[in-house]
Every structure is written in structure tokens, then in C-alpha cells.
C-alpha positions as MATLAB code, in Angstrom:
seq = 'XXXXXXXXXXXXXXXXXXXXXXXXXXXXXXXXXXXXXXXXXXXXXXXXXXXXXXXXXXXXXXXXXXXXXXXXXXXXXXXXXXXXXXXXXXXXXXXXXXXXXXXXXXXXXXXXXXXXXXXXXXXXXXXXXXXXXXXXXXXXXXXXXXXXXXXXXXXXXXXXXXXXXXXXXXXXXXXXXXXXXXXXXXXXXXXXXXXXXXXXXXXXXXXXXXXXXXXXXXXXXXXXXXXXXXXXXXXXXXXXXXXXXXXXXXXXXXXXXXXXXXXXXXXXXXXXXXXXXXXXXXXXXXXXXXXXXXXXXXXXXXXXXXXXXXXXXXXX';
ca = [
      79.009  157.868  103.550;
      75.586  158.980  101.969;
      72.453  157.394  101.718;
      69.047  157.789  100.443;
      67.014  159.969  102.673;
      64.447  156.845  101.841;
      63.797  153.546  100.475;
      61.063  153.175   97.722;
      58.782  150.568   97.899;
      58.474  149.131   94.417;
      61.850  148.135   92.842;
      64.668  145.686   93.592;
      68.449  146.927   94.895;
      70.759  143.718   93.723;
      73.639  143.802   95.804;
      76.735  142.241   94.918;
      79.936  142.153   97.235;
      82.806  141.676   95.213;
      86.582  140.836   97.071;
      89.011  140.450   94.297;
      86.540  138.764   91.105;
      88.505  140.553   88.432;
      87.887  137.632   86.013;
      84.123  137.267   86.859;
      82.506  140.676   88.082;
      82.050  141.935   84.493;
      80.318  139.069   82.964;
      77.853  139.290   85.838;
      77.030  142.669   85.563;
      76.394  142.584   81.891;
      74.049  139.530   82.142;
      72.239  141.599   85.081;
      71.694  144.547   83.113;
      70.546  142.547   80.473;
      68.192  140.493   82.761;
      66.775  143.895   84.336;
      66.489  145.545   82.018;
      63.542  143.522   80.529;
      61.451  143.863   83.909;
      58.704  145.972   84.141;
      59.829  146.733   87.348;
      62.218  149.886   88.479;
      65.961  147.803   89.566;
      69.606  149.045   90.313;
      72.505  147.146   90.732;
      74.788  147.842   93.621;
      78.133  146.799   93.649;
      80.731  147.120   96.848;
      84.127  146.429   95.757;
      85.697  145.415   99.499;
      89.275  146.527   98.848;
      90.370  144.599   96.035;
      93.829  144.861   95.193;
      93.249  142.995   91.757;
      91.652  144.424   88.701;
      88.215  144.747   89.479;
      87.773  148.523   89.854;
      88.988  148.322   86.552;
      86.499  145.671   85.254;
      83.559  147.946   87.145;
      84.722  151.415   85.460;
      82.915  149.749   81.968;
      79.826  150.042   83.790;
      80.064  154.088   84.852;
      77.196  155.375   85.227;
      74.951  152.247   84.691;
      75.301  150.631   88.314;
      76.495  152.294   91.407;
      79.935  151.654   93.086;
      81.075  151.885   96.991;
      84.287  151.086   97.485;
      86.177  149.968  100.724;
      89.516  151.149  101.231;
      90.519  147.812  102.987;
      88.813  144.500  102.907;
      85.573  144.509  105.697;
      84.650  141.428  104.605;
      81.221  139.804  102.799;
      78.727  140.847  105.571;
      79.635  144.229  106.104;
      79.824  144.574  102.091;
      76.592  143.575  101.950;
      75.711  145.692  104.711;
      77.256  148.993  102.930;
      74.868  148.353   99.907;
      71.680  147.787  101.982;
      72.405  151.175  103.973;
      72.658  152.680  100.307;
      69.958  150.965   98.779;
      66.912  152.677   96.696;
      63.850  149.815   96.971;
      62.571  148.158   99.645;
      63.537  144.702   98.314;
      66.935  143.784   98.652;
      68.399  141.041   96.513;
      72.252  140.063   97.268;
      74.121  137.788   94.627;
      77.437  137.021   93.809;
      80.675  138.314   91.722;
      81.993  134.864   91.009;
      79.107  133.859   88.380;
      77.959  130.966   90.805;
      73.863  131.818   91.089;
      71.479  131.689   88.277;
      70.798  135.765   88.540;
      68.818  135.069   84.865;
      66.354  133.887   87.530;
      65.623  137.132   90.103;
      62.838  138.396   87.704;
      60.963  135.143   88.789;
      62.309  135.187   92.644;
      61.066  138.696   92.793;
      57.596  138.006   91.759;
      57.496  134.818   94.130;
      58.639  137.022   96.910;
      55.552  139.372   96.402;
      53.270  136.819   95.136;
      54.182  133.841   98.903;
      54.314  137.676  100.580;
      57.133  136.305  102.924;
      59.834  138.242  104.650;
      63.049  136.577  102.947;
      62.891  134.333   99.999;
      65.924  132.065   99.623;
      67.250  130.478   96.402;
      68.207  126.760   97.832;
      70.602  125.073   96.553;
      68.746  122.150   95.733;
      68.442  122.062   92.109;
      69.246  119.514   89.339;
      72.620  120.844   88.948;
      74.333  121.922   92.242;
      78.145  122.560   91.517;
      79.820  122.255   95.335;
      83.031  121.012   96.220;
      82.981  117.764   97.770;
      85.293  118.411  100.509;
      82.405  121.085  101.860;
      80.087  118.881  101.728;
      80.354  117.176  105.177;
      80.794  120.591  107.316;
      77.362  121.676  104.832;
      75.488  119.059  106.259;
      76.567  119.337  110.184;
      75.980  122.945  110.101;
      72.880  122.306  108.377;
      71.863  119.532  111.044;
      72.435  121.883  114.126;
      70.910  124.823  112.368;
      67.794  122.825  111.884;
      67.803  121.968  115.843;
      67.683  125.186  116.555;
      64.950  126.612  114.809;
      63.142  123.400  115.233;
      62.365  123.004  110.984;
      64.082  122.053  108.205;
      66.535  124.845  106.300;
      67.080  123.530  103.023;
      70.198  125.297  102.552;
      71.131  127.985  105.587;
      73.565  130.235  103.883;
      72.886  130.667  100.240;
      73.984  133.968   98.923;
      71.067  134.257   96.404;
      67.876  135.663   98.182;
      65.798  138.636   98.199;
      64.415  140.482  101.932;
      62.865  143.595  103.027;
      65.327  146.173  103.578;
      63.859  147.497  106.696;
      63.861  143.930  108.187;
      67.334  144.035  107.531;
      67.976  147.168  109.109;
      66.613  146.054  112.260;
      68.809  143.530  112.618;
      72.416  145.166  111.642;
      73.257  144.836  115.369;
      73.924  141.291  114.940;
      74.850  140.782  111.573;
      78.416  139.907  111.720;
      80.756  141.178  108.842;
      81.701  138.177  107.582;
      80.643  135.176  105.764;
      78.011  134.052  108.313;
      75.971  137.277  107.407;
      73.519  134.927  105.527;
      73.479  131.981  108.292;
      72.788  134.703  111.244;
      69.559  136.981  108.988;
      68.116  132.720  107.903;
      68.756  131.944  112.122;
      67.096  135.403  113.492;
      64.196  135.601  110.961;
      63.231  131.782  111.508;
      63.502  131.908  115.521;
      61.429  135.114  115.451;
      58.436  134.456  113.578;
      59.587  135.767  109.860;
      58.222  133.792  107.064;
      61.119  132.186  104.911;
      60.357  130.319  101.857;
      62.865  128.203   99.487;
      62.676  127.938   96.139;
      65.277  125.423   94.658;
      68.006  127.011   92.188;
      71.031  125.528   90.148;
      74.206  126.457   91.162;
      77.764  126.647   88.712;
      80.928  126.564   89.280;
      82.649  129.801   89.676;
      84.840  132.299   87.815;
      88.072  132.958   90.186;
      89.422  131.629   93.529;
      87.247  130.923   96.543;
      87.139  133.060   99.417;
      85.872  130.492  101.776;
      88.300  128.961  104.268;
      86.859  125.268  105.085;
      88.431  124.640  108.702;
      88.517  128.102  109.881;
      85.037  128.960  108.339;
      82.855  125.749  108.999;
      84.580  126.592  113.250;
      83.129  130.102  113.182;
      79.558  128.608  111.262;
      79.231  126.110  114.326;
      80.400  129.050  116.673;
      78.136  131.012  115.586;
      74.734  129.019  115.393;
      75.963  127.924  119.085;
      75.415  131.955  120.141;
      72.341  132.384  117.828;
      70.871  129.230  120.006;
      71.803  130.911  123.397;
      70.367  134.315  121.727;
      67.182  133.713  120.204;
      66.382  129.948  121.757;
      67.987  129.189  125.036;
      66.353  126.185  125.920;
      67.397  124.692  122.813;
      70.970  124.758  124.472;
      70.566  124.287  128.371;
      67.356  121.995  128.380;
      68.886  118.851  126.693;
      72.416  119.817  128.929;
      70.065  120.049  132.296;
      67.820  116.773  131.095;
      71.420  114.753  130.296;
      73.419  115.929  133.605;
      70.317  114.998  135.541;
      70.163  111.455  133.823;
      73.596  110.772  134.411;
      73.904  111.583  137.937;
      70.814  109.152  138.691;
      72.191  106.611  136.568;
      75.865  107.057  138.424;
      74.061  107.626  141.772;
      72.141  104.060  141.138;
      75.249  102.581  139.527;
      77.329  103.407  142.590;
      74.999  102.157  145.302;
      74.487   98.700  143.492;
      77.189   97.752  142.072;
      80.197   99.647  143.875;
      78.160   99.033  147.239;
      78.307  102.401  148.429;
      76.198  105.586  146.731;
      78.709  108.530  145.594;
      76.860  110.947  146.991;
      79.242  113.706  146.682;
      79.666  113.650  142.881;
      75.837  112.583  142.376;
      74.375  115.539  144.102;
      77.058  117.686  141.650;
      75.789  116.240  138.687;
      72.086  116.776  139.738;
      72.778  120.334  141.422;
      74.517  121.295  137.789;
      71.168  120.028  136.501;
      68.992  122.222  138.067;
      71.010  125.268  137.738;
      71.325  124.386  133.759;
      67.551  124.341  133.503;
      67.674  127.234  135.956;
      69.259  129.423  133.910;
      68.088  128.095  130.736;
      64.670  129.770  132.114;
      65.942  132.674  133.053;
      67.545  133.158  129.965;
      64.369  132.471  127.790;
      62.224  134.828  129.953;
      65.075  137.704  129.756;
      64.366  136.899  125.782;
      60.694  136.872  125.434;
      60.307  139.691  127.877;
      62.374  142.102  126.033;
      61.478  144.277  123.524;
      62.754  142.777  120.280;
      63.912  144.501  117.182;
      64.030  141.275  115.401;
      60.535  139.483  115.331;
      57.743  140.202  112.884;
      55.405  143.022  114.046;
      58.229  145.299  115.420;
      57.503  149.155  114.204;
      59.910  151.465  114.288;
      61.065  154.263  111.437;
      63.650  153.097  109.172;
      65.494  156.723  109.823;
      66.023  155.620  113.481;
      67.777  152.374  112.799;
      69.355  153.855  110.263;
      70.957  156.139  112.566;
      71.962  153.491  115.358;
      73.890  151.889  112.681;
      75.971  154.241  111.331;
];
């Protein structure tokens, strides 16, 4: 696949993944050429149809020449779409978006000046605003993934995997190694930037209801959301994980240790000394693990200089 032998920094790439949005894709585009079009800024639109079998290369061959297509010959899935159209990306800010006419795009003009104006490393349209269009029955998962997202990085993420938000593209880069190819692209780049000392800001948007069938799967997907803030935890913050384990395996082998002696008349000392010897090797490795972290060289937190050509190359 070809790229760009380099990014330019002034401009905006808008990516858009797009998995079967026949009925929506081409009302998007249009408003985003419109939209663009009016910016005093240098744009393209990138679109990475991820082996639809509907009608949307059809709906995206009205726009020849105007945006640029990469197509999948089977379905990879939202992150690694979004991945495809970073790799092949112009600017040095990336703005993803998507084909189903959910996000207020008539806003990026504004995020984009934000983003340069807060000089932050990702700047994420919440969904917070006056008129937030999600279905009910996603609303409970939402909020437990939110609530164990916001353990972990130890602040409040007003909304952990919106798919309206602008980064650098070289930030990005870095971290293609763990960006998974799925839907939890945008919940693993919000996890690593906040646990490694990116600056993330929110801005509240609106967001509709959208054009076509939803991808999402609520069981499967909210599993592999919890999953995988579990493994960011043990990557990026390991004493999130074994510290409170240790500090509650410790507690309740002194309770049962104290519990046994008085009231069963006898201490358990067999099953106490378990529970506190699993304690200390918790915290033990908990340790261990956060050293191993902070010790090696990251790719991931802010400061990190390497050329954009070299990760380039590691990821393809």
C-alpha cells in the first residue's frame, strides 16, 4: 500500500471508516466538503471502505477525485480502518468521524482551532451535549466501562470512546502496536495517552441518531471494552490492579485469622498464612510490574522522539 513519503504540518486528514453505510456515507461526505471547503485551512477527506458488500463503493464513486478511497478486500474492522487512513494521511492532525451521520462534523472547523488554540495532544468531542441520541439499552455497560476507565487513569473521562476527535498523527503512529483493530481503537489511544502524560481535553458535542444499522454488538462488545481496560490497567498502571487485590487478600486473611481464633477457638493458620502469603506476592509483583513499566523506554508517553519514517516502517 502507498503512503506519503511525509506528513505536513498544517492541514487536517478526516478519516472516516465506513463498513456497509450505503444509505449514509454520501450525505456525509457532501456536508464535509461543504464544511471544508470554507476553512482557510488545507483538509482532505479520507475514506476506508472495510469490505462492504452493500452499495457504498457505489455511493463513494460520486465523489472521484474529490476525497481519497482505500478499500479493504475483506472487513478488518473499525480500528484497523482507521489505522489504514492515518498510515495514508497528508497533515499532521488527524480527525476520525463517522459514515452513519451520528457526529456534528459541521463542527471540526471549531474542534480544529480548539485543538491548536488548548495545544493538547487529542481533543475529544464528548458526548455530553444538549441532545445526545444513545440507545438506552447501552447506557448501563456506557457507564461501567466509563466507571473502571476512570479508576484507571485516576480522572474523570467524560466519554472514553467517542469516535469524533482530532490527534497528532505521529502520536498515533507511536502507538499502532497496541491499537487493536476493532472497536476499542478509541478506548485504548483515550487509556494510553491519559496514563502517559498526553494532554486530553473534552469539548461537549450533540450526537443524532444514525443513518443505517449499528455495527456495535452490546454483550459481546461491552465483554471485550471491560477486557480490554483490564489489560490497559496491567499495561500502563499495574498497581491500579494488584494493589487494591494485595491490600483486600491481606485484610481478609487477618480478619479470618482473628475470626478463627475467637470465635471458632482455634486460629486457621494454614489458610490465613495463604491469604496473607498471596498478599505479599500480589503487591510483589504489582511492583515489579510497575518498575518493568517506568523503567522501559516508552513509545507512548509525551516527550518520546523518534522519526515518523521509523515507526512507520515497524508498522507496516
Amino acid at each position: 500500500m502507498s503512503k506519503p513519503d511525509s506528513a505536513d504540518a498544517e492541514g487536517l486528514s478526516v478519516v472516516i471508516p465506513a463498513y456497509n453505510e450505503e444509505h449514509g456515507i454520501a450525505q456525509v461526505i457532501r456536508s464535509l466538503l461543504s464544511i471544508l471547503s470554507e476553512c482557510r485551512f488545507d483538509s482532505e477527506i479520507i475514506v476506508v471502505n472495510d469490505g462492504s458488500s452493500d452499495g457504498t463503493d457505489k455511493a463513494l464513486a460520486e465523489f472521484s477525485g474529490r476525497i481519497t478511497v482505500h478499500n479493504h478486500s475483506l472487513n478488518r474492522g473499525y480500528g484497523a480502518s482507521i489505522k489504514t487512513g492515518i498510515r495514508n494521511s497528508r497533515f499532521d492532525t488527524i480527525c476520525i468521524t463517522d459514515a452513519d451521520g451520528t457526529y456534528p462534523n459541521e463542527r471540526i472547523p471549531e474542534l480544529f482551532s480548539l485543538y491548536h488554540e488548548k495545544n493538547c495532544d487529542m481533543l475529544v468531542g464528548g458526548r455530553t451535549g444538549e441532545k445526545v441520541s444513545i440507545p438506552l439499552i447501552r447506557k448501563p455497560a456506557k457507564w461501567v466501562i466509563g466507571q473502571l476507565a476512570n479508576f484507571v487513569v485516576g480522572a474523570r473521562i467524560p466519554d472514553i470512546n467517542s469516535g469524533l476527535r482530532l490527534f497528532n498523527r505521529l502520536t498515533a503512529l507511536r502507538m499502532f502496536s497496541i491499537l487493536p483493530d476493532g472497536f476499542s481503537l478509541t478506548t485504548t489511544i483515550t487509556l494510553g495517552m491519559m496514563t502517559n502524560g498526553h494532554r486530553v481535553e473534552y469539548v461537549p458535542i450533540n450526537y443524532h441518531h444514525r443513518v443505517g444499522r449499528s455495527k456495535i454488538r452490546p454483550i459481546h462488545d461491552t465483554l471485550n471494552f471491560i477486557q480490554l481496560i483490564l489489560r490497559m490497567a496491567l499495561y500502563f498502571a499495574p498497581l491500579k490492579i494488584f494493589v487494591p487485590l494485595s491490600v483486600f487478600l491481606g485484610a481478609l486473611g487477618i480478619f479470618w485469622g482473628v475470626f478463627s481464633w475467637i470465635v471458632l477457638g482455634k486460629l486457621a493458620d494454614v489458610s490465613t498464612l495463604i491469604l496473607i502469603m498471596t498478599a505479599v506476592q500480589l503487591g510483589a509483583i504489582g511492583m515489579l510490574a510497575e518498575l518493568i513499566h517506568w523503567r522501559m523506554p516508552s513509545l507512548y508517553r509525551r516527550g518520546d522522539r523518534r522519526s515518523e519514517e521509523g515507526f512507520q516502517e515497524q508498522d507496516e
